[in-house]
C-alpha positions, 0 to 999 in steps of 0.5 A: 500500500502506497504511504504518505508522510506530510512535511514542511520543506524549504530549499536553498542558497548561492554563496554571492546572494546576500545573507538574507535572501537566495536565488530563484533563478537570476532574481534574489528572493527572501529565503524563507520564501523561495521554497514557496516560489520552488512549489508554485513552478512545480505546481503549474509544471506537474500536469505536462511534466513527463511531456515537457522533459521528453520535449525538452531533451529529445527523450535524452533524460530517459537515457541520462536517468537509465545511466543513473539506475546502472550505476546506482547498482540497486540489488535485491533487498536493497533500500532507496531514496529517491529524492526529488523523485517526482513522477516516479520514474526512478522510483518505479525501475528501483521497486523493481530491482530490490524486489519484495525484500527491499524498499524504494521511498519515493520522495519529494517536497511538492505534493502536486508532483508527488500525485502524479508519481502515485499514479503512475506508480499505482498503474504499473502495480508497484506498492507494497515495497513503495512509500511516498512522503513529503520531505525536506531534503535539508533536515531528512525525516529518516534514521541514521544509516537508513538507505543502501543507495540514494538518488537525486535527479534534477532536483538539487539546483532547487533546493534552497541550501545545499550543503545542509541537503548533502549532509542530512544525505550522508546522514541517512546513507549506510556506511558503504552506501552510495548517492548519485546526483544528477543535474544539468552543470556546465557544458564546453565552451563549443557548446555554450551558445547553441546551448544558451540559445536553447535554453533562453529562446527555444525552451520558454517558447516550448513552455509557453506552447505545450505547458501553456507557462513561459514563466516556470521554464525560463526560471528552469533555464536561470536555475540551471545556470545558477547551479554549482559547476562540476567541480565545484559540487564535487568540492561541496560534496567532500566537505559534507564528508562524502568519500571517493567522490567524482563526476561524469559528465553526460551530452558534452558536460550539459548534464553531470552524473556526481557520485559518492559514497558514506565510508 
């Protein structure tokens, strides 16, 4: 049976941005509203969310999340945190690869995006190894040495501080543990024009067609800009005390897959 746990959440901040207040795309608000901004653009966002993303990335993130779950190396009897997880899709292929003796917790801070994932959870028969709950990934309301892997697929660029997100992660990994952080980070020089293009002119014009909200994908394009870089998330990762910890970059460093693990 499907469970949901209802939390408060917040989300996170940029190093430059005055000590009040945070990113949210290229405008600084206070950070006591940015997760209250965050919930509105993926409220609008969740009905064509699964759309949008094949739209987006010509099917791309299908393969940049398969690349995910392989490296994940989820094992039966394993448990997962899928964070940021969303509409599920992670979550599903994971339920099924740690089998009845292990368990999948499909989380999120946005309810909207959460219902969506119980449907399509509820619809391909996944429950009794599946929870879903609503959570704060700054201040995770799990155990200590909880889960055997964790994942994030882009969702930490909107997380309001970072570096309280990675350490409530490694707080909740099991010694040996891993997690794996995928995000859009920063391409090649050679890429950079056709790609701001993109994401500035091409992608709001999608949003504003399809998802019928120009808005929500133009902060969608600035948060991505506003993310940490390759190695400066590596460098983040280390000093929340993440062991053997590295980076691949996927479609020429538009997306970065960051690994680490708890020793």
């Amino acid at each position: 049976m499907l469970a949901g746990s209802l939390n408060n959440h917040t989300l996170m901040s940029k190093p430059d941005a005055p000590a009040d207040t945070t990113h949210f795309g290229y405008k600084n608000v206070p950070v006591d509203e940015k997760a209250d901004h965050v919930r509105d653009v993926f409220d609008s966002v969740a009905s064509r969310y699964d759309i949008m993303n094949d739209l987006m990335s010509a099917g791309l993130h299908r393969v940049w999340k398969r690349r995910t779950i392989d490296e994940a190396g989820a094992r039966t009897g394993h448990v997962v945190l899928d964070l940021a997880g969303g509409t599920g899709d992670l979550a599903l292929k994971f339920a099924r690869q740690v089998g009845p003796e292990g368990h999948v917790v499909l989380a999120d801070i946005n309810a909207a995006m959460l219902e969506r994932g119980r449907r399509r959870l509820v619809d391909a028969g996944v429950a009794g190894n599946l929870t879903i709950a609503q959570v704060d990934a700054e201040n995770l309301p799990f155990g200590d040495a909880t889960f055997d892997r964790i994942t994030i697929a882009f969702g930490l660029r909107n997380v309001t501080d970072k570096d309280a997100a990675l350490r409530s992660m490694l707080r909740v990994l099991k010694p040996g543990g891993k997690v794996l952080i995928l995000e859009f980070s920063q391409p090649g020089d050679a890429l950079k024009p056709a790609y701001d293009l993109y994401s500035f002119k091409v992608l709001p014009l999608i949003g504003k067609i399809v998802a019928r909200d120009e808005d929500s994908y133009q902060y969608l394009a600035e948060s991505i800009r506003m993310h940490p870089d390759q190695e400066t998330l590596l460098g983040m990762m280390k000093s929340a005390g993440f062991e053997r910890c590295r980076y691949q970059n996927l479609a020429g460093g538009i997306v970065a897959l960051h690994t680490g693990y708890r020793i």
